[in-house]
N, C-alpha and C positions, 0 to 999 in steps of 0.2 A: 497620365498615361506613361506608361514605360518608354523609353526609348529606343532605337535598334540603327546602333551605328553602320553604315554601308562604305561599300570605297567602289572606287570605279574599276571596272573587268575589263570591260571595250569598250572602242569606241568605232565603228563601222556600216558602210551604207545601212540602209532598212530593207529589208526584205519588202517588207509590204509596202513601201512606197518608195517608187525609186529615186524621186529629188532629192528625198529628206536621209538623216541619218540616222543611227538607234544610240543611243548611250547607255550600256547595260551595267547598273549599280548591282552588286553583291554584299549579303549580309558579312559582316568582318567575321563571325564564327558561326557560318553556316552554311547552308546548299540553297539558299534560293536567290535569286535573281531577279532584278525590273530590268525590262527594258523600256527606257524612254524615247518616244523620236521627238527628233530634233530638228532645227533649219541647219543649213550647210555654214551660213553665218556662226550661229552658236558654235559648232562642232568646229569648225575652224580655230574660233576663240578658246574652245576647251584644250583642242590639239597643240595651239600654240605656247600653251603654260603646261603644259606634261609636257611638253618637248622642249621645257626652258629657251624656247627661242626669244629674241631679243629683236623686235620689230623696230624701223627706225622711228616709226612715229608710236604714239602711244594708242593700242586700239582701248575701243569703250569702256571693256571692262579693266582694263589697265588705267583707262584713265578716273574712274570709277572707284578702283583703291587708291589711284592716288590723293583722290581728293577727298575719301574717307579717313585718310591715314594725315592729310593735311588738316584733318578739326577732330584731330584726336581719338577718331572711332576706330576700333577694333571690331571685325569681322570675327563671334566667337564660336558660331555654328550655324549648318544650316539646315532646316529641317522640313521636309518634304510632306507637310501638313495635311494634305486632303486629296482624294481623287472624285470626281464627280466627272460622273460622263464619260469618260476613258479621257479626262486632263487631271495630269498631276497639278497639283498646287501647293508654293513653298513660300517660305518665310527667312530671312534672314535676321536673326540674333546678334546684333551688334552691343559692345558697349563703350558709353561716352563716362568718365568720371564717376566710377563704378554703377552705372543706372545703365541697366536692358533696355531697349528698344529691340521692338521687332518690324520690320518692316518685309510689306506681301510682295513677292518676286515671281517671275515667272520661272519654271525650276530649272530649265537650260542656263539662262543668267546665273542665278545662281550658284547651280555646278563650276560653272564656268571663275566665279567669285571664291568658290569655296577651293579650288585649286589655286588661285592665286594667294591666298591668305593664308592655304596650308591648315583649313579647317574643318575639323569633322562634319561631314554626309549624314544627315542622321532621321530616323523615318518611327512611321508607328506600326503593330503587328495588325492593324488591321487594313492598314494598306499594301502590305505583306501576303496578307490572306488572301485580299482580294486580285491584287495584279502581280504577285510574285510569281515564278517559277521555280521547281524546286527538280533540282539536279540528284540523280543518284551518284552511287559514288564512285561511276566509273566513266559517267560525264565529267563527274566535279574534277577528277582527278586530269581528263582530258583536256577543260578549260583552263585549269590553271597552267597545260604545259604549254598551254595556246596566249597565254596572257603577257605576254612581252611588250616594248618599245614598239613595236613596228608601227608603222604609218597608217592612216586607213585604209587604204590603198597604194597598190604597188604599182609603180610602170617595167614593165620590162623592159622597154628604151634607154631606162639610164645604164644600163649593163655593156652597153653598144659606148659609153665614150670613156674618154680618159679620163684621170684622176684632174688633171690640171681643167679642161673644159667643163666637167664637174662644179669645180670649184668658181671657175667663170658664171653657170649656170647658175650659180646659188647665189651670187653676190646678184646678178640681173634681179631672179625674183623676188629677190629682197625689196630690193629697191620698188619693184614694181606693188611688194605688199602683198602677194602671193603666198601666204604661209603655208599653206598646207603640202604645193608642190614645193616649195624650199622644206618641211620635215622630209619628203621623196629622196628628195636629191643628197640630204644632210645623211641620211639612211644608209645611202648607197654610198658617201665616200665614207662615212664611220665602216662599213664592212669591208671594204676594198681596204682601210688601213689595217681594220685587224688581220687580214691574210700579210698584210704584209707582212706583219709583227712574228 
C-alpha cells in the first residue's frame, strides 16, 4: 500500500471531550485532515518537543529515545497503520544494524516519538477515506494562517506581570515539571521581547 506522509497542524483541547485533547495531522500535499484525541499526558509530551523545551528530568518518551538511541535503534517512521472502531492504531519502524523492526504503539506515543526523532508521520489512503477531513480552499488557506507556535491554550493572566516575574514564573514550573504552563509563560516572554525589539 502506498503511503501518505502527514505532519502535525494542532494541537488543541477536543471539542467533543472536554478532558482530553485533539492532535490534528494533515496530509504534507493536501486538504484533508485527522484529528486524533488524545490524554492531556500525551499532548503535554508532544507539546513539549515542538516547543523544544528542555525538562529537568527526562519524561517517558525522552527517556524512551534515549534508550533506543543507547542500543543503536533509530526511530525511521511512524506509521498510523489501522483504525478499527474510531481507534487509530500505529506502528513504529525502527532500525538496529540495518534490519526493520516494527513495533505496535499506541498513536499518541508515537506522534509524540516521531517529533522527538524528527521522523516522518506517515498513514495509508484508506484511513484518509475513512477518518479524514477535507478542507476546501478557503478553510485550508485559513488553517494554515492559524498554524503557528502558539501554545494550546492561552492565559490571559500572564499579560498582567512583568517580564522579570515572568521569567521567576517559568524557572518555578519548570522545576515543578509543569510543561505545558512553562510553553504559556515561555509564549508570553518571547512576545513581550519581540515588541521590544
Amino acid at each position: 500500500m502506498k503511503k501518505i506522509e502527514l505532519r502535525i497542524v494542532a494541537l488543541s483541547h477536543s471539542v467533543s471531550q472536554s478532558s482530553n485533547y485533539a492532535v490534528v495531522l494533515g496530509e504534507t500535499n493536501g486538504p484533508r485532515r485527522i484529528p486524533i484525541v488524545i490524554g492531556s499526558f500525551e499532548a503535554q509530551a508532544i507539546a513539549v518537543a515542538m516547543e523544544k523545551m528542555l525538562p529537568n528530568r527526562p519524561l517517558t518518551h525522552d527517556l524512551f529515545k534515549l534508550t533506543l538511541e543507547s542500543f543503536q535503534i533509530d526511530l525511521r517512521e511512524v506509521i498510523i497503520n489501522n483504525l478499527l472502531d474510531g481507534i487509530f492504531y500505529a506502528r513504529l519502524v525502527c532500525e538496529r544494524n540495518g534490519e526493520l523492526i516494527e513495533i505496535d504503539s499506541r498513536t499518541s506515543d508515537a506522534i509524540a516519538l516521531a517529533v522527538r526523532f524528527k521522523c516522518p508521520i506517515c498513514t495509508y489512503e484508506f484511513i484518509l477515506d475513512t477518518a479524514g477531513v477535507e478542507l476546501d480552499e478557503s478553510q485550508q488557506e485559513e488553517s494554515e494562517e492559524e498554524e503557528t507556535d502558539e501554545p494550546i491554550e492561552k492565559s490571559a493572566s500572564l499579560s498582567n506581570h512583568s517580564l522579570e516575574s515572568l521569567n521567576h514564573m517559568l524557572k518555578q514550573v519548570l522545576e515543578e515539571e509543569n510543561y505545558e504552563k512553562a510553553a504559556h509563560i515561555r509564549d508570553e516572554i518571547d512576545k513581550r521581547k519581540r515588541e521590544l525589539d
